[in-house]
DRENTORDREN-411410 format. One line per 10 residues: number of its first residue (from 1); their letters; for each residue z, y, x of N, C-alpha, C, O. Coordinates in steps of 0.2 Angstrom, whole numbers, plus 5000, padded with zeros to 4 digits. Layout:
! DRENTORDREN-411410
NUM) a) Z:Y:X:Z:Y:X:Z:Y:X:Z:Y:X  ...
This chain:
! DRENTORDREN-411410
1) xxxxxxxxxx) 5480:5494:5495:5485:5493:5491:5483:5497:5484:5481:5503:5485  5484:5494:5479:5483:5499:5474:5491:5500:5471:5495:5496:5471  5491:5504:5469:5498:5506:5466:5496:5509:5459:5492:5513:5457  5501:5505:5454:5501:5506:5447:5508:5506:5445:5513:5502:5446  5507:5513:5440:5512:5517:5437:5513:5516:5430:5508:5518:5427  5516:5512:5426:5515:5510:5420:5520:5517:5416:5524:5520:5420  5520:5519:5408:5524:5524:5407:5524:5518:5400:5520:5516:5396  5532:5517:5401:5533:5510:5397:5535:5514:5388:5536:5511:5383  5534:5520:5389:5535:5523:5383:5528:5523:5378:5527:5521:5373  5523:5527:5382:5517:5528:5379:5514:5522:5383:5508:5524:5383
11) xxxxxxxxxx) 5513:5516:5387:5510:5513:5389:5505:5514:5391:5500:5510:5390  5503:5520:5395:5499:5525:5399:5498:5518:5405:5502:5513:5405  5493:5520:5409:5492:5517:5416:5490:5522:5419:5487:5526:5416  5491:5524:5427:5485:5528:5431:5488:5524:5436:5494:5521:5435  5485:5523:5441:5483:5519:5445:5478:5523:5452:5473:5527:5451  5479:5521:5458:5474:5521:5462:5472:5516:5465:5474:5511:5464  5467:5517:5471:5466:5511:5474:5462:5516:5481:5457:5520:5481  5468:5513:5487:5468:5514:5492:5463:5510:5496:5461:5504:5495  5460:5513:5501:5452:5510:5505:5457:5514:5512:5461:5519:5513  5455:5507:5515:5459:5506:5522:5454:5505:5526:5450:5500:5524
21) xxxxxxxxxx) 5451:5508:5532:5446:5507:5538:5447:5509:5543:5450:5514:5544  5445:5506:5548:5441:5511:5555:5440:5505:5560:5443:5501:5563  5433:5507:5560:5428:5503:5564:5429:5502:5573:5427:5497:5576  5432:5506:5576:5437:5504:5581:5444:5503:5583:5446:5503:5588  5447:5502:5578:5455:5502:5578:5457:5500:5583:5459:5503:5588  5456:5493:5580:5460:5488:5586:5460:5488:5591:5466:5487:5594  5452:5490:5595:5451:5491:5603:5451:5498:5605:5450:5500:5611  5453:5502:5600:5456:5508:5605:5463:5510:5603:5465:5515:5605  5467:5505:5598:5475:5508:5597:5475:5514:5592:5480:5518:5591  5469:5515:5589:5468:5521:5585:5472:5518:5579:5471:5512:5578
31) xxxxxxxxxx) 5476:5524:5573:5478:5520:5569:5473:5520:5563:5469:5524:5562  5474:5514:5557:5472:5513:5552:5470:5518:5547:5474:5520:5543  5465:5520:5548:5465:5527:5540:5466:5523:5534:5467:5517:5533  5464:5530:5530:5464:5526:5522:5461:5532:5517:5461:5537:5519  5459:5531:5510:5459:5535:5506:5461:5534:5500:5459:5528:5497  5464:5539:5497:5466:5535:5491:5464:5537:5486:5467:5541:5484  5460:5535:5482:5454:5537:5477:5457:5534:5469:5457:5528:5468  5459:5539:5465:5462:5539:5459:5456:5536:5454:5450:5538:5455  5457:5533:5448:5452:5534:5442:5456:5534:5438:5457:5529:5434  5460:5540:5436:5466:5542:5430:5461:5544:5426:5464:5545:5421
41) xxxxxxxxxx) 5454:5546:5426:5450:5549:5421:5444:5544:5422:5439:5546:5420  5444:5538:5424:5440:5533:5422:5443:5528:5416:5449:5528:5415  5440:5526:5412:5442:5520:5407:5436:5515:5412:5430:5514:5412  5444:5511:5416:5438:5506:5419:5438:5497:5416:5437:5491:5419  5441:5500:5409:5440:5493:5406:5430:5493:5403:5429:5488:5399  5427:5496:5405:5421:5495:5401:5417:5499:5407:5418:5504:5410  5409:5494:5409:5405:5495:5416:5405:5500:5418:5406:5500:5424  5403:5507:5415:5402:5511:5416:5407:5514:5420:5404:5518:5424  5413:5515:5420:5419:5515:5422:5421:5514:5430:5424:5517:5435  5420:5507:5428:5420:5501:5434:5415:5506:5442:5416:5508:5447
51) xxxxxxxxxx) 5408:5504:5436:5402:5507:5440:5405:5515:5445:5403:5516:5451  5408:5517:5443:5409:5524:5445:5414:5524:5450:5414:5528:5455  5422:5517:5450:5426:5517:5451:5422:5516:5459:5423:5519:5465  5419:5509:5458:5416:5506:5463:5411:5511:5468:5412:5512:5474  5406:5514:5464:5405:5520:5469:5408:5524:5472:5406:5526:5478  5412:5527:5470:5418:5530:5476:5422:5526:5481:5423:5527:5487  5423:5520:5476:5426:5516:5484:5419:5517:5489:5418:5521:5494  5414:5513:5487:5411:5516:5494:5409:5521:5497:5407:5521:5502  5409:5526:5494:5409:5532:5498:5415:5534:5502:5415:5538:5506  5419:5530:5501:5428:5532:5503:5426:5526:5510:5427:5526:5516
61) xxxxxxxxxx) 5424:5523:5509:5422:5516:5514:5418:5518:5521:5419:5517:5527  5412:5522:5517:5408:5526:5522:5410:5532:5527:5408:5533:5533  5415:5535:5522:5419:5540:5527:5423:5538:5532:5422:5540:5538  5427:5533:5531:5431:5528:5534:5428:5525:5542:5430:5527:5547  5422:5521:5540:5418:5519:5545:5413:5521:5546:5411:5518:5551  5409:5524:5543:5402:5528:5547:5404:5533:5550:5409:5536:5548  5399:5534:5558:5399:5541:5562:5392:5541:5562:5388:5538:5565  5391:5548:5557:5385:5551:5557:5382:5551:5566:5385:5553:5570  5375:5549:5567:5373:5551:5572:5373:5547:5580:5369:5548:5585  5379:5542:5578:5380:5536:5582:5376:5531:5583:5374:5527:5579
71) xxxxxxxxxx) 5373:5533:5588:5368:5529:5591:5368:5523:5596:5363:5520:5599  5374:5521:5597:5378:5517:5602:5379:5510:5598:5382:5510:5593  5374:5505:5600:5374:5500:5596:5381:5495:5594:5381:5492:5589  5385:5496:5598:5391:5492:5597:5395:5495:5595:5399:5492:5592  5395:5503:5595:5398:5506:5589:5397:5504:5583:5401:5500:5580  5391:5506:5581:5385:5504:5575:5387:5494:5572:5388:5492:5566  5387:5492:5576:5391:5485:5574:5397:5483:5572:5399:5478:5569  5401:5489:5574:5408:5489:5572:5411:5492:5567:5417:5490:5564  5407:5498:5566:5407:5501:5560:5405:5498:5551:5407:5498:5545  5399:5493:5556:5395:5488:5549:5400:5485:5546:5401:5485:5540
81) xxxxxxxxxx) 5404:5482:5553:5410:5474:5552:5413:5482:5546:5412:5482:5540  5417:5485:5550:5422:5490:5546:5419:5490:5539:5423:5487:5534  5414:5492:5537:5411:5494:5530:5409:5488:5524:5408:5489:5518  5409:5483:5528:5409:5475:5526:5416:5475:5524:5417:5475:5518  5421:5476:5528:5429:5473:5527:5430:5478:5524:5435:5476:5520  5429:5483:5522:5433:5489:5519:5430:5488:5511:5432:5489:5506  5424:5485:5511:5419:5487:5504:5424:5480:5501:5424:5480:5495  5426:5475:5503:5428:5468:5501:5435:5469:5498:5436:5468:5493  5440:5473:5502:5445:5473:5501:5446:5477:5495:5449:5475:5490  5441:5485:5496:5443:5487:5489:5440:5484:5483:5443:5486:5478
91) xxxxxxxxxx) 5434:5479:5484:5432:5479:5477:5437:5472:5473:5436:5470:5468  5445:5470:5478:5449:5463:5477:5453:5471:5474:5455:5469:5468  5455:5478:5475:5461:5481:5473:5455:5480:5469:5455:5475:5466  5450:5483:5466:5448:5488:5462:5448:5482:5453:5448:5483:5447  5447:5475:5456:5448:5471:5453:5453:5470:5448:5453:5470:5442  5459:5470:5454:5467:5469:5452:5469:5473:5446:5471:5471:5441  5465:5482:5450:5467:5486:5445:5463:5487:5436:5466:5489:5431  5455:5483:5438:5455:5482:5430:5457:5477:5427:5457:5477:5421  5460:5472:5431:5463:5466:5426:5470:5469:5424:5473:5466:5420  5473:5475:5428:5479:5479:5424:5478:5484:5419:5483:5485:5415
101) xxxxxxxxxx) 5473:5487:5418:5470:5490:5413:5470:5486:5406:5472:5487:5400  5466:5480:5409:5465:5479:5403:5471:5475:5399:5471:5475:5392  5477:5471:5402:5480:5468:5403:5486:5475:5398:5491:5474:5394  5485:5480:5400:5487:5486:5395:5485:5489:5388:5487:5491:5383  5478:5489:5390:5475:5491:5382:5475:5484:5378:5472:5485:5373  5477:5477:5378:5477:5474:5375:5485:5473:5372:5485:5472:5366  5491:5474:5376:5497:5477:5375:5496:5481:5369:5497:5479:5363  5493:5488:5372:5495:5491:5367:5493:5491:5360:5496:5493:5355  5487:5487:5361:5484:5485:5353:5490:5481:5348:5492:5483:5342  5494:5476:5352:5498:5472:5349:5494:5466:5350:5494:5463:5345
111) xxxxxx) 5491:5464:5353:5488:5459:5355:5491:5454:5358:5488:5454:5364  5496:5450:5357:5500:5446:5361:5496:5438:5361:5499:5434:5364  5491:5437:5358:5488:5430:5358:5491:5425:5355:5488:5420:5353  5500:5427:5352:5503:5422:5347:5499:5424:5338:5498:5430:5336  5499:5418:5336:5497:5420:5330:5504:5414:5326:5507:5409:5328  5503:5420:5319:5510:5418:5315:5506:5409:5311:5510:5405:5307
């Protein structure tokens, strides 16, 4: 889920975007983790940003679903599924959250796309 804070004064955003996994949940009742990884000091209206934002989710991904050292092949397969579904889902918030970025810096500019 990403969750966005708008401050309708200064038209600020901070935003995070939450990465949901684990590679055996289901079949052992274990509950869903999660992490929730901020870019309040990204500007991820421009790639570099992005680029950054996106690397943390996956590493937030890996933590979630890799177990170092696991050598149990059906583990190892279930962790992938996990790291497959985890890396999809966040790159749908990570998405959401720059089409609200930008969707703000274009606000603030006065850019409302009517013309007189």
């Amino acid at each position: 889920m990403t969750r966005i804070i708008k401050s309708s004064a200064a038209a600020a955003i901070f935003a995070t975007v939450t990465v949901l996994g684990s590679p055996v949940a289901a079949e052992t009742r274990q509950p869903t983790r999660s992490i929730t990884i901020s870019h309040a000091d990204l500007d991820i209206t421009t790639a570099r940003g992005r680029e950054k934002l996106a690397g943390r989710a996956e590493r937030a991904a890996e933590q979630l679903c890799l177990r170092p050292g696991e050598f149990d092949l059906t583990i190892k397969r279930k962790a992938q599924k996990c790291l497959n579904e985890t890396t999809q889902a966040a790159e749908a918030q990570i998405a959401l959250a720059v089409a609200n970025a930008n969707a703000v810096r274009l606000a603030s500019r006065g850019d409302s796309g009517a013309r007189d």
